[in-house]
Every structure is written in C-alpha cells, then in structure tokens.
C-alpha positions, 0 to 999 in steps of 0.5 A, a space after each residue: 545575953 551570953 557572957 564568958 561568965 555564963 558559958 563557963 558556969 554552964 560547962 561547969 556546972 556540967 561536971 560537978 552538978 552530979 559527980 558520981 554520974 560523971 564518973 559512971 559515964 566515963 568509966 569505960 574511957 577511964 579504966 582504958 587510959 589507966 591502962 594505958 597509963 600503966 602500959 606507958 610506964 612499963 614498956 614506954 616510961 616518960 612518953 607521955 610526960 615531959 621527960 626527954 627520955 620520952 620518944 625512946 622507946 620506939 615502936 612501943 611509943 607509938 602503940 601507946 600514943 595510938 591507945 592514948 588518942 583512942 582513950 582520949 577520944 572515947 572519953 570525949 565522945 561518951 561525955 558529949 553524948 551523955 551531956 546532949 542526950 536531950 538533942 534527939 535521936 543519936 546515932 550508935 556508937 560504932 568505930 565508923 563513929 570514933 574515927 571520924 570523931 578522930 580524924 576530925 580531931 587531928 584536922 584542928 590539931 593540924 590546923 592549930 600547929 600550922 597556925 602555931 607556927 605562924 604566930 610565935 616565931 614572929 611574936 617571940 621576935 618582936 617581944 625580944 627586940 622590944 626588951 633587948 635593952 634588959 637583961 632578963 627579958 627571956 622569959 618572960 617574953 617566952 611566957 607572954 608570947 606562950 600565952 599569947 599564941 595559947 589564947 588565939 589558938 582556944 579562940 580558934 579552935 572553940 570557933 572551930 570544934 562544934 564539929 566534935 560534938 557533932 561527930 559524937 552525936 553521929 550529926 557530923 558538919 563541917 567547920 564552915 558551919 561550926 565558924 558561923 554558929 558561933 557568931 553570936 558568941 566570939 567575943 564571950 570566946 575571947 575570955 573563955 580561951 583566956 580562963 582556959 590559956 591561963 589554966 593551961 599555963 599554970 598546969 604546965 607550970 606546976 609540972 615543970 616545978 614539981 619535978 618528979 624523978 620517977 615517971 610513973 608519978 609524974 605520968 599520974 599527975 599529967 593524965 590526971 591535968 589532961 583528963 581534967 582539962 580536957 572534960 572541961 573543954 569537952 563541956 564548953 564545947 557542949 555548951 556552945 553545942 547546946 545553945 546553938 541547937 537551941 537557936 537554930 531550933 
C-alpha cells in the first residue's frame, strides 16, 4: 500500500542516496542557472527576488526569465531522465524535447493560476467575515487562506504533472491520462502537497524575515530554495512516474 510517508521516502531517497552523482548529473543545468544568477545581478538586480525593484529592468528581465525557465527546465528534464533511466528506451535529448517539456509546463502553470484566482479571492473573503469581530485576524487569514489554496493547487498539479516526466523521456501523454494514473494514489497526495505547502510556506517565510539589503545575496538564497524545492518535486513526480509504469506493466 502507497502512503504519504512511502512516496516522499522514495523521492527522497532519490536524492540523497548518491549525492555526488546528483550533483554530476545536474551540473550542466546548474552552471547555467549560476550564470543566470550572475547575469540577473549585473544587468537585472532583484528580478528574480522578492524586491520591488525587480521588473525594472525591462527587456533584460525578459532575457534573463527566458534563461531562467530554460535552466530550470533542463535541470528537470536531466533528473527525470537520469531517475528513470530503467523505463526503457528514451528518446535523445533534443530542443524539440525541452520545448515541449516547457510548453507543457507553462499549460499547468497557467492552469494553477486560473485555479488560483478562482479559489483565494472567495477563500480570503470568507475567512475575513468569519474573524471580522477580532482585531488581527489579517494575517492569519492571509496565511491560512495562502496555504490552503497552496495545498489543492500541489494537489492538482501532482494529479496533473505525470505528463512532465513523460516529456522528459520523450513518451509525452497527456493530463487525461496523467489524472487516471493517478487514482490509486490521490489521497496519499493530499499529505504530499501538505509537506510540500508547508515547505513552501515557511521558505517564503524565511526570505521575508531575513531580509537581505543587497540582491545578489539574497538572489543566492532564492535560487538555492528553488533549486532544492524544485528537485524535491521533480522527484515525487518520478516516483509516482515510476510505480505507474510498474502498474501498468
């Protein structure tokens, strides 16, 4: 029987269980997001950050997002084809690849912002009229309602991202599929995204309260969270990748 417990062991386990080979693997990807980092901090300071000064810079910000999401995409993409590399034959790597892998990231991204909009005006609402007899509800509220949304938004899009390991392998299927796969494991899903919403709310936390004043620092510890965050979730989303494979088999 899978349990939260199980699945987040295995992606875990993923990471840690040979480090240095990890850490070969994503080297490419790595170096370029350093890069990136390095450019964003001469040419576009704060974009990537959570300063205000951030969408300043332009054009230069969009050159540096561009590289951003294409690093970010070839880290994914390198780590789901290194952690499934026992599921048969892939398909080379080619730039047909990493862009279908990023258009169909962007469709969940645009998915979870519709759902976003959907769900947190209204939650927020009802969570203000319920304490509106206290005088510091606010923030709370704000915080319940973030993780709240946070929680069925990773809900979603774990049901959903079978189709990004997919891609990776060059095996593309789409979110119909991904849905239906994912049946047996929806309620073992639920206390993922929670680990996962939780995490992600108390990074955002730390960030807020550290409060850097130079952006170069401050960009270092962000692309660090981001990168830690995101292979964490790249390698849920290989487990789960993984055992459906298995079952189907």
């Amino acid at each position: 029987m899978i349990t939260t417990l199980n699945l987040l062991q295995r992606a875990v386990g993923l990471l840690t269980k040979h480090p240095l080979r990890t850490v070969t693997v994503l080297a490419p990807a790595l170096v370029l997001m350093a890069i990136v980092g390095f450019a964003a901090a001469i040419i576009a300071p704060g974009f990537l950050t959570s300063g205000a000064q951030g969408t300043a810079a332009g054009g230069s910000s969009l050159v540096v997002l561009t590289a951003f999401v294409l690093s970010y995409a070839m880290m994914a993409i390198l780590w789901h084809r290194h952690t499934l590399h026992d599921m048969g034959e892939q398909r080379p790597m080619t730039v047909r690849l990493v862009f279908g892998y990023i258009w169909r990231a962007l469709a969940l991204t645009a998915i979870q912002i519709a759902v976003n909009f959907a769900l947190i005006i209204p939650l927020i609402l009802s969570i203000r009229s319920n304490d509106a007899d206290t005088a510091a509800p606010a923030l709370v509220s704000i915080l319940l309602s973030t993780f709240i949304t946070q929680l069925f938004l990773l809900w979603l899009s774990l049901r959903l991202s079978l189709i990004l390991p997919a891609a990776a392998l060059g095996k593309p299927i789409s979110m119909a599929k991904s849905w239906r796969y994912t049946v047996s494991v929806s309620r073992p899903l639920w206390g993922v995204a929670a680990v996962l919403a939780l995490a992600n709310t108390l990074a955002t936390s730390f960030i807020t309260l550290i409060d850097l004043d130079s952006s170069g620092h401050q960009l270092a510890i962000e692309m660090t969270i981001y990168i830690a965050q995101g292979l964490l979730i790249f390698s849920v989303l290989t487990t789960l990748y993984s055992l459906q494979a298995r079952q189907k088999a």
